[in-house]
N, C-alpha and C positions, 0 to 999 in steps of 0.2 A: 847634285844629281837630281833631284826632285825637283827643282826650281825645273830644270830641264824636262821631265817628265811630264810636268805640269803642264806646261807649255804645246807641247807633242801630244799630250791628249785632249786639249781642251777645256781639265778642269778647272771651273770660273765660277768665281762669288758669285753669291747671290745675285740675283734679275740682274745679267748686265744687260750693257745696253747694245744694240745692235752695231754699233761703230767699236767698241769693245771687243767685241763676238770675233766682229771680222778683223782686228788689230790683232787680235791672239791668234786665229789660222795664218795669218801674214808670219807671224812667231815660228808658229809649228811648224810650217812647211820652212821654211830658211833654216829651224833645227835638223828636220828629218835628212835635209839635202848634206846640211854638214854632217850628219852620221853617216850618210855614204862616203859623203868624203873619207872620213876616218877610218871606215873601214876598211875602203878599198887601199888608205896609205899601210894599215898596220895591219888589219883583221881584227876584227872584233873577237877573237877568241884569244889574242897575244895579250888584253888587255885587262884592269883588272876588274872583277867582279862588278861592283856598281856600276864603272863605266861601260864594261861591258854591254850589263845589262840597259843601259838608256842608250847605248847603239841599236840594238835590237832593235827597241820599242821604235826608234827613229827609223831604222829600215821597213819595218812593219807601214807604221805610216806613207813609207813613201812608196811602196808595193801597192799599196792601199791605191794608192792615186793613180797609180801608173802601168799596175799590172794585175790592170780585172777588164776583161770586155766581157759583155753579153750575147750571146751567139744569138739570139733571137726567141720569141714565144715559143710556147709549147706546140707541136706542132697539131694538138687538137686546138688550140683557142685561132688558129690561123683562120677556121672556116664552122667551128660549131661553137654552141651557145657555153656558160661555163658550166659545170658540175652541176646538178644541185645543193643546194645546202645542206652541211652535214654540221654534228657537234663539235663546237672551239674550245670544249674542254678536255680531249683525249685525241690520238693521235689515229688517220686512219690509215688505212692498207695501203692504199695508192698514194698516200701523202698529201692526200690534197688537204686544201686549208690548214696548213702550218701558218703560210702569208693571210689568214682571210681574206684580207683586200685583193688576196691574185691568186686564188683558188688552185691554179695549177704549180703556182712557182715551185720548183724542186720535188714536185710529183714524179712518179712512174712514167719513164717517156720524154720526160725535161731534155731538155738539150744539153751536154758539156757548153759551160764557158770556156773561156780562153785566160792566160795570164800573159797572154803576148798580143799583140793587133793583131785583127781578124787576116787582116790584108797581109800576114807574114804567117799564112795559116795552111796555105794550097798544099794539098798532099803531092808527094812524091808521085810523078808517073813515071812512063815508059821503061826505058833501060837505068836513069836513074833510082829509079826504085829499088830494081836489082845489083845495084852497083856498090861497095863489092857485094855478092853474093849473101844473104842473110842466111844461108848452111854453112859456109865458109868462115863466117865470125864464128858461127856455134864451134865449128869444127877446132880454128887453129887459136880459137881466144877466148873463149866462154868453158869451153868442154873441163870438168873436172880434170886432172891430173893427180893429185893428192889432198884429201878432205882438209880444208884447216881451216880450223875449230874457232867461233869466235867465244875466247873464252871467258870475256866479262859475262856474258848470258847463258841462259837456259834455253831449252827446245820449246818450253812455253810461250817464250818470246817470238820465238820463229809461228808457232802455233797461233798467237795472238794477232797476230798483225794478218793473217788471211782471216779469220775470223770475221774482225772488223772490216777489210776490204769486201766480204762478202755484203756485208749488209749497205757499204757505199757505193758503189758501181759494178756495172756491166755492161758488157755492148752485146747488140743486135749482131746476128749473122747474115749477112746477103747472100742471096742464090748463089751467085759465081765464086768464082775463086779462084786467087791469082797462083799460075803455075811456076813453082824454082825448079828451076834443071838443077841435076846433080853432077857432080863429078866422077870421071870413071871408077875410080878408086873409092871415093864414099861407101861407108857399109850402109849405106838407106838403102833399104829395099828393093828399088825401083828407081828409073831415070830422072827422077822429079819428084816435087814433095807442092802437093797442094793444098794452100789455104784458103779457105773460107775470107772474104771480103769480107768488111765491116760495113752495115747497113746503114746507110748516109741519108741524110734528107738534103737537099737540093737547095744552094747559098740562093738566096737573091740577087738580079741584076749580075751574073756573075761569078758573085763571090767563094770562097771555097764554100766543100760542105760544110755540114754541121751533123752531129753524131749524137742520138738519142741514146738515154740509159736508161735500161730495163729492172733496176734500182727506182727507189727514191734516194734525191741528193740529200735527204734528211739524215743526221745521226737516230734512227730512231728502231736498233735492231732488230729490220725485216729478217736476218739471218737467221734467228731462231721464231721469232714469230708469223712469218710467211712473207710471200711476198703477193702471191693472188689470195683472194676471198677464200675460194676453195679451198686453199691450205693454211690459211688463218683459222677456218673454222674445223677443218679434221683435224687436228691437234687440241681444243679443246673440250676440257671435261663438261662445260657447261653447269661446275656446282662448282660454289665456292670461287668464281671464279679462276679458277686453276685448269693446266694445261696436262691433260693425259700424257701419264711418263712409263714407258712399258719397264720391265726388269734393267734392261741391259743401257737405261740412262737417256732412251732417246724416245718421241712420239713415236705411234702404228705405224709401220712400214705406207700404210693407205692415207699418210699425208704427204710422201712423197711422189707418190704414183703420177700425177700431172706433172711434174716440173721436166722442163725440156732437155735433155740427155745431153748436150751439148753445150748446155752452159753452165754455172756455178755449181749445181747438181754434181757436175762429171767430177769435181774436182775434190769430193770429198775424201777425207785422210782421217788416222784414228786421230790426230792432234786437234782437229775441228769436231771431232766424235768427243774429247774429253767438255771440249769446251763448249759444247752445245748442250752436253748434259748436266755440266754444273751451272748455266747460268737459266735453264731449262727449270733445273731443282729452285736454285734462287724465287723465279717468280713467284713460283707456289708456294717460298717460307712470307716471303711479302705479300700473297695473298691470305695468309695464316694469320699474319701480324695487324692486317689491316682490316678483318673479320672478329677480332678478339679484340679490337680499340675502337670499332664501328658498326655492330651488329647488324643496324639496317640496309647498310651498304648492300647492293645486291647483286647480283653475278657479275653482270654485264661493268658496274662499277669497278668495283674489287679487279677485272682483268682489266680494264682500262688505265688503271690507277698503278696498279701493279706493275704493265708494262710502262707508264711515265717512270714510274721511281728505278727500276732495273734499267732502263736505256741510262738514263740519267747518270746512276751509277757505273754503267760501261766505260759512258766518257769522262767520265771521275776518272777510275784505272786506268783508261788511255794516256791521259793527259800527264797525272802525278804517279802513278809506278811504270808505265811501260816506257812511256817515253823517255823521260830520266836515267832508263835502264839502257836503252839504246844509244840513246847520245847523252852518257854522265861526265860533260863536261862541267864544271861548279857552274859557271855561268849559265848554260841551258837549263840544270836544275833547276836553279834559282826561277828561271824564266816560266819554263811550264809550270813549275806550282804557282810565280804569279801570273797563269792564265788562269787558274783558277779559284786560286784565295787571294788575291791579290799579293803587290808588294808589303803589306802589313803583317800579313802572315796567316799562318791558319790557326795560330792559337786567337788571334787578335779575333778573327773570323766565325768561329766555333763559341768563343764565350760571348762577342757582343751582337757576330751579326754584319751585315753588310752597313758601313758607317758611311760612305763614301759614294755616288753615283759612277764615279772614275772608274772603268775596268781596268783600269793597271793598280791603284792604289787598295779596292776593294773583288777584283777578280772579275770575270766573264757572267760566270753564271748570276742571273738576279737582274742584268743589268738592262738596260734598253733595248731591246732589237735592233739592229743598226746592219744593213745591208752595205752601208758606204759609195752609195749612189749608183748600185750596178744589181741587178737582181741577181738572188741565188741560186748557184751552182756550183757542187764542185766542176773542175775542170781539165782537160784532157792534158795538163801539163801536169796535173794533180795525180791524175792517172798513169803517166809515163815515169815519176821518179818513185813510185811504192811497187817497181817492180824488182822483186828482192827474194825471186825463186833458189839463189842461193845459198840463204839460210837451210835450207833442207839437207839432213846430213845423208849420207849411203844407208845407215843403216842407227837404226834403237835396239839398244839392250833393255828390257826391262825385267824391274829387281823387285824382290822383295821388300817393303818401308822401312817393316823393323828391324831387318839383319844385312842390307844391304846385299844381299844374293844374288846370285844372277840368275833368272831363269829360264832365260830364251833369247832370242837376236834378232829379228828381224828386219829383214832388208827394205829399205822404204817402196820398192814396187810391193812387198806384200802390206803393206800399211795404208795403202793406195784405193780408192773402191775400183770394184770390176763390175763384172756384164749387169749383176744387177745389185743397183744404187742400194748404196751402204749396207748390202749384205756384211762382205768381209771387215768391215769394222763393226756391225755388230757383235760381228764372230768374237772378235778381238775383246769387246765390252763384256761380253758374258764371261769369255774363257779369263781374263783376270780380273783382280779386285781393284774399282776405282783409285783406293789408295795407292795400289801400286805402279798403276797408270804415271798416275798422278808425279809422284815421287821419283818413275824412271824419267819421265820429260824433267823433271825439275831438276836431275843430277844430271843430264846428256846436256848438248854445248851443238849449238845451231851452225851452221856453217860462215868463213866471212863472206862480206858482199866486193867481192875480190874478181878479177880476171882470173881464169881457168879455174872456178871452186861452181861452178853449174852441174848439179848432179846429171847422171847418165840415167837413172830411171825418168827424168822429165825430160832429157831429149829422147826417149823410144816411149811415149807415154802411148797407151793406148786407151784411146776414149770411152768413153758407156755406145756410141754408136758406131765402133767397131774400127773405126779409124786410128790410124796412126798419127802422133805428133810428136816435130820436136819444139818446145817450151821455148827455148834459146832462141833456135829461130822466128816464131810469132814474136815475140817481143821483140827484139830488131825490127822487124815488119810492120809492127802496130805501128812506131812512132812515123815511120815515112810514110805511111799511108794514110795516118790520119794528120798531117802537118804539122806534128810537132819538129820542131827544128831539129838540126843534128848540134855535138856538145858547144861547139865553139861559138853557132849562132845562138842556142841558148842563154849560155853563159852573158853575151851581151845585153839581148833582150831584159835579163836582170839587171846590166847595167857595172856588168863584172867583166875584168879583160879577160880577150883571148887566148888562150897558147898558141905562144908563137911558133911553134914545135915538139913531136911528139914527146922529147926528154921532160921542155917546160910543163907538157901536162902532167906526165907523172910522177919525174923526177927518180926514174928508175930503170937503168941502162936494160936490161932485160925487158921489160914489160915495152918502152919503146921501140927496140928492136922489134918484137912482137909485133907490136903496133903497124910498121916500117912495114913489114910484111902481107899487110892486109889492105893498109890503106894508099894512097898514094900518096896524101898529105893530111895533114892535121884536121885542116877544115872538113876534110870528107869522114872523121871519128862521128860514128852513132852516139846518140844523146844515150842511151843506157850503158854503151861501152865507155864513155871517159866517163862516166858517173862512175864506174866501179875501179877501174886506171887511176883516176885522181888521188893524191895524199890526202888523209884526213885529219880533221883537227884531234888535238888529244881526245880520247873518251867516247869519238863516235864510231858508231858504226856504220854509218853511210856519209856520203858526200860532201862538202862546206855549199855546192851548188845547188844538191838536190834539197838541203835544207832551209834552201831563200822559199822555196815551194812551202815547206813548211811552216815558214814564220807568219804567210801572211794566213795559210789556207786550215792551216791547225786551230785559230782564232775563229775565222769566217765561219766556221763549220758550231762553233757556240754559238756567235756572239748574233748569226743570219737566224738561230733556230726561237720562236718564240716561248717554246718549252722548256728551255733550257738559259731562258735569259725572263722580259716580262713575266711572262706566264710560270716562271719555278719559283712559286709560292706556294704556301699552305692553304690556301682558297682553292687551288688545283691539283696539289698532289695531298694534302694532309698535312696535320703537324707531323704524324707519324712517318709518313713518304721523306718529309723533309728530312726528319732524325736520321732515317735510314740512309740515304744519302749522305749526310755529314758525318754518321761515324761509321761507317766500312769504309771496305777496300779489298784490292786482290786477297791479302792475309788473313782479312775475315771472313768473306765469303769462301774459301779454301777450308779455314776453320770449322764452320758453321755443322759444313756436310760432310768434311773428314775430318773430326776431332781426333785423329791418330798421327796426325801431322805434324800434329805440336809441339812436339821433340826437336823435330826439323827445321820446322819455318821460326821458331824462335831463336835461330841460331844464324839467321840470314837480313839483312838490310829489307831487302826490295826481292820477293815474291818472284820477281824474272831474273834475279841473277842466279848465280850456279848454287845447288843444295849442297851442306854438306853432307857425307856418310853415318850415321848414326855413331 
């Protein structure tokens, strides 16, 4: 298997020679081809572990080659000069100079790439837009019917993964917005249900659009440290580098005040409330740590550094507890932690160190930036499969820690923020104790990402600008409108067969039937509807399809960041940033701040599976 490996990623003796270089990519790529072969004959999950995993690595590679386009420059370097020069030893607002050499790349306003050819990218118009109906799916295929519970997880899981989508993408709204008739019978309100268009910048010669995020593509969480100037700076204390934390866990209500009502703002929940206020608390104990091991460091230091080592840390826990928790098949395990300690391991990694330049043999982080010939971005196919509004269950009990109690119930519309931003989750923060926040998400069970498990509070959702929305249907609408394919051209585009019919895709005489009902044929199934229709491999919780997305772009999202690859050394965050970084994790940052835990999480594998009862 490593002779394999080796091969598939390039690692080569000392100074070869250029006829060497390229004899070994001749290698890799004829491996990577044959791990799709392999896969597509057996699945890489039927198989065993090691081989398993040098499938992957081989699919990875050939994703790598074959499914990354670049939508085009920033659409400021189209016509204006670049940034000015800023510092390339901390991370800024806008993102700029991650790339130094391309100042905007994966900035605020970057374009979505594509994981499919541009030219297989043209959004849906006319009547196919609406065809069938995107209230019609929500209604007869999406719509809750009975909550069921994904029971390998926790609600922190479900909580975790908006989280981090906050901090990775957004889209722009355009003025207009495209109108769905309703049907007579529909309990929606009114005759029609109107969404807001997605704010397009104009292809070249042609070509489809291209769609700006109002994120940076960076892992570098804007979600708790802003995402404008203006509320990067109301948020902090400006001593000590540390970020003003009012009682109830979260910054002065007067650093949310700018941000626009109708975006990431609207969507805030007590679940994003817990997590903003522990990884909030975090910076400032890393700000503590890095002030008592460096005295002269000085404000501006200390938060800049601070925030390197807390991002850094994020996508630690992303990588090695949440994902693993999500899809615990043995093989993916194995995989994601070697995205980031390598295939050697993390004990190997922790006592000596990065041995190896190879990120499969010595992990991601540390290792060379390496873009793989396509500039970075995440990408709107990246964006189409992490829609997983599912997981939300009806309703949170939350309990007492140390008696397991119940004290109240709450229905996820009251968990929800209203007319003004993050009031009622403050509510919520003051009136119980973090602990027990904590501890009720950690015993509650997220919902599956299943046909008819779409909660009813996010199809009647009502916005911070007074609007109505149903959830179910934008999603259906986002991927036609902005050209992502529907399931079965997807599925290609990876390079995976079709269903040849509605039974083949799901392999479940009811849900087909279902299916039969909406659609007229197979090829007409929404790219999010057969994501959730599909059987999954043992251990996951989403897709075998939506996770070809993940194999290449889970990677991309280190291996593009120069913070978290060249640049994550002690010269840039400390030895001490570094420490911090190698030895947490979800279960000690959970520790740190609720030492009353301890009873609990010491009784649990992985911090996002289910707690047990005292």
């Amino acid at each position: 298997m490593f002779a394999v490996i080796r091969s598939i990623t390039g690692l080569i003796a000392d100074n070869p020679t250029d006829r060497e270089v390229s004899s070994r990519r001749r290698i890799a790529r004829v491996l990577a081809r044959g791990s799709e072969t392999v896969d597509r004959r057996r699945g890489w999950h039927t198989l065993p572990v090691p081989v398993g995993l040098a499938v992957l690595v081989g699919l990875r590679s050939r994703m790598r080659e074959l499914n990354l386009f670049d939508a085009g420059p920033h659409p400021a370097d189209v016509d204006g000069p670049p940034p000015p020069p800023a510092p390339t030893r901390a991370r800024t607002i806008e993102g700029t100079f991650n790339a130094v050499a391309s100042p905007r790349m994966g900035a605020e306003g970057a374009l979505f790439g594509r994981n499919i050819p541009l030219d297989d990218t043209a959004p849906e118009t006319g009547s196919t837009l609406l065809t069938p109906s995107p209230r019609t799916i929500s209604n007869e295929l999406l719509a809750r019917t009975t909550f069921r519970p994904a029971t390998s997880l926790n609600l922190l899981a479900a909580a975790w993964i908006q989280f981090e989508v906050h901090d990775w993408m957004s889209h722009f709204d355009a003025d207009d917005a495209i109108e769905i008739a309703t049907e007579p019978d529909d309990p929606w309100p009114s005759d029609r249900m109107s969404v807001p268009r997605t704010r397009s910048c104009p292809g070249s010669a042609g070509a489809a659009p291209t769609y700006p995020n109002r994120d940076t593509h960076w892992w570098d969480a804007s979600q708790i440290y802003g995402a404008t100037q203006e509320q990067a700076t109301a948020i902090r204390s400006f001593q000590g580098g540390e970020i003003t934390i009012l009682d109830d866990g979260l910054p002065p209500p007067a650093a949310e005040s700018g941000l626009e009502r109708t975006g990431p703002a609207g969507n805030f929940w007590l679940g994003l409330g817990l997590l903003h206020s522990l990884f909030l608390a975090e910076h400032n104990s890393i700000c503590r740590r890095l002030h008592s091991a460096y005295p002269a460091m000085d404000d501006q230091q200390l938060y800049d550094t601070a925030r390197l080592v807390n991002t850094a840390l994020m996508a630690k826990i992303h990588t090695v507890d949440w994902t693993p928790a999500i899809i615990a098949h043995p093989t993916t395990v194995a995989a994601m932690r070697g995205n980031w300690y390598g295939l050697l391991g993390e004990r190997v990694a922790k006592r000596s160190g990065r041995l190896f330049e190879s990120e499969v043999l010595s992990g991601i982080p540390g290792s060379t930036t390496e873009f793989h010939g396509v500039p970075y971005s995440l990408t709107e196919e990246f964006v189409a499969v992490y829609r997983m509004h599912p997981l939300l269950p009806d309703e949170v009990t939350i309990r007492r820690a140390d008696t397991d109690r119940e004290l109240a119930t709450h229905g996820l519309d009251e968990l929800l923020t209203d007319a003004v931003p993050d009031a009622r989750v403050r509510r919520l923060l003051s009136e119980y104790a973090m602990p027990d926040l904590l501890y009720s998400f950690g015993r509650a069970h997220p919902g599956t990402l299943d046909l008819h498990n779409f909660p009813d509070a996010l199809r009647t959702l009502r916005r911070l600008d007074g609007s109505l929305m149903d959830l179910a249907t934008v999603d259906v609408l986002r991927s036609r409108e902005r050209g992502v394919p529907r399931y079965n051209a997807f599925r290609q585009a990876f390079r995976l067969p079709a269903a040849t019919s509605f039974m083949d895709l799901t392999h479940d005489r009811g849900l087909a039937d279902d299916l039969a009902t909406v659609y007229r044929d197979v090829d007409d199934v929404d790219l999010m509807v057969g994501l959730y229709a599909e059987p999954k491999p043992a251990g996951f919780g989403f897709s075998d399809t939506a996770f070809r997305v993940f194999i290449l772009m889970a990677s991309r999202r280190i291996s593009g960041d120069r913070f978290l690859t060249t640049d994550f050394r002690p010269e840039i965050y400390t030895e001490v940033g570094m420490s911090w970084v190698r030895d947490n994790s979800m279960r000690s940052v959970l520790l740190r701040h609720f030492p009353t835990l301890a009873p609990t999480l010491g009784r649990v594998a992985n911090p996002f599976a289910p707690w047990p009862a005292p």
